[in-house]
N, C-alpha and C positions, 0 to 999 in steps of 0.2 A: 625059137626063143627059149630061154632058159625062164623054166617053172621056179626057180629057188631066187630068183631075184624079185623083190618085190619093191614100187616105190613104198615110200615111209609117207602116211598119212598126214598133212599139213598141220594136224592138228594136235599131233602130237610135238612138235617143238616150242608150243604156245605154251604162255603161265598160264598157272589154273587163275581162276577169279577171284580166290582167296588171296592169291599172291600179289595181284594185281589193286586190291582193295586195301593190303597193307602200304602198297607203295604210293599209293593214291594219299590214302591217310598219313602218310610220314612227309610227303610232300608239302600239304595243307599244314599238317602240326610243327616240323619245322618253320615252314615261313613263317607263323603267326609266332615263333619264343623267339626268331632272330629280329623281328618287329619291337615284340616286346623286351628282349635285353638291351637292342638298341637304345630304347628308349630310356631304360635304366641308366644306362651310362650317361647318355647324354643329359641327362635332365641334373645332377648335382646333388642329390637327396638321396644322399649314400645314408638313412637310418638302418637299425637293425631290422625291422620290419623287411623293410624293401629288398634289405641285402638277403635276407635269409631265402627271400621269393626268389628273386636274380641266380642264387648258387641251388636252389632246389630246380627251379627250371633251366639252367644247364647240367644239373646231373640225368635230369629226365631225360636231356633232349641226348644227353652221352650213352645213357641206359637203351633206348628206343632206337636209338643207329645200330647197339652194337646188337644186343638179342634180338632184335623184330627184323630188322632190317639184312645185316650182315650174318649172324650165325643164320638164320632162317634159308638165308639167300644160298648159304655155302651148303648147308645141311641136304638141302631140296631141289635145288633150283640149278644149283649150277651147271652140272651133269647134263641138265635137258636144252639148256638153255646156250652152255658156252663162256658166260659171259663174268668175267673175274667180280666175286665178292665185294671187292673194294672199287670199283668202278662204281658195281650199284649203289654202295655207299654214298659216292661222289655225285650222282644226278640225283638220288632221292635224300639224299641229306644234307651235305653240306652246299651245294648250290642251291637248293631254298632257302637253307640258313641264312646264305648270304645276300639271296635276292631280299626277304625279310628286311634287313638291315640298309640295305640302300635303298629299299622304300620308305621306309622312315625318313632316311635322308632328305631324297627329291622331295616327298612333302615335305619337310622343315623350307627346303630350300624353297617350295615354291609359293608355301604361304609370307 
C-alpha cells in the first residue's frame, strides 16, 4: 500500500460554525424583511415614514446578501466546499426572502 496516499479527514470539507451561524442568521433575517416588505406593499400606506423604512430595509437586506453572504462565501468557503457563490446566495437569501413574502400571503388569505 502506498504510504503517500492519505484519505482526507471528513472534517475537513465541513463549514466552520461561524460560517454556518452566518447562513443561519441570513436565513432568519431575510424571511422576517421579505414578511415585512410584503406587508409594506400590500397594506396602501405608502407615507414617508414607512417608505424610508421599506427602501432602508431592502438596502440592508442587498447589503447582507452581498458582504456576509456572497463575498464571505466566495472569499473562504468556496474552495473547501465546491459550492458556486451565487447558489449560496439563492438558498440563504433570496429563497427566504421569498418564502417571507408568501407567508404573509397564506395568512392574509387565510384569515
Amino acid at each position: 500500500m502506498n504510504a503517500s496516499i492519505q484519505p482526507t479527514p471528513e472534517k475537513a470539507s465541513r463549514l466552520p460554525l461561524s460560517a454556518i451561524l452566518h447562513l443561519v442568521l441570513a436565513v432568519f433575517l431575510l424571511a422576517w424583511s421579505g414578511f415585512f416588505t410584503m406587508d409594506f406593499l400590500l397594506s396602501g400606506v405608502y407615507t414617508f415614514p414607512r417608505t424610508s423604512r421599506a427602501i432602508t430595509l431592502t438596502l440592508a437586506v442587498l447589503i447582507l446578501s452581498y458582504e456576509f453572504i456572497y463575498k464571505e462565501h466566495l472569499a473562504r468557503y468556496s474552495s473547501i466546499t465546491g459550492i458556486l457563490p451565487l447558489k449560496v446566495v439563492l438558498y440563504s437569501c433570496i429563497i427566504p426572502y421569498m418564502i417571507g413574502s408568501v407567508a404573509l400571503l397564506v395568512l392574509i388569505h387565510l384569515s
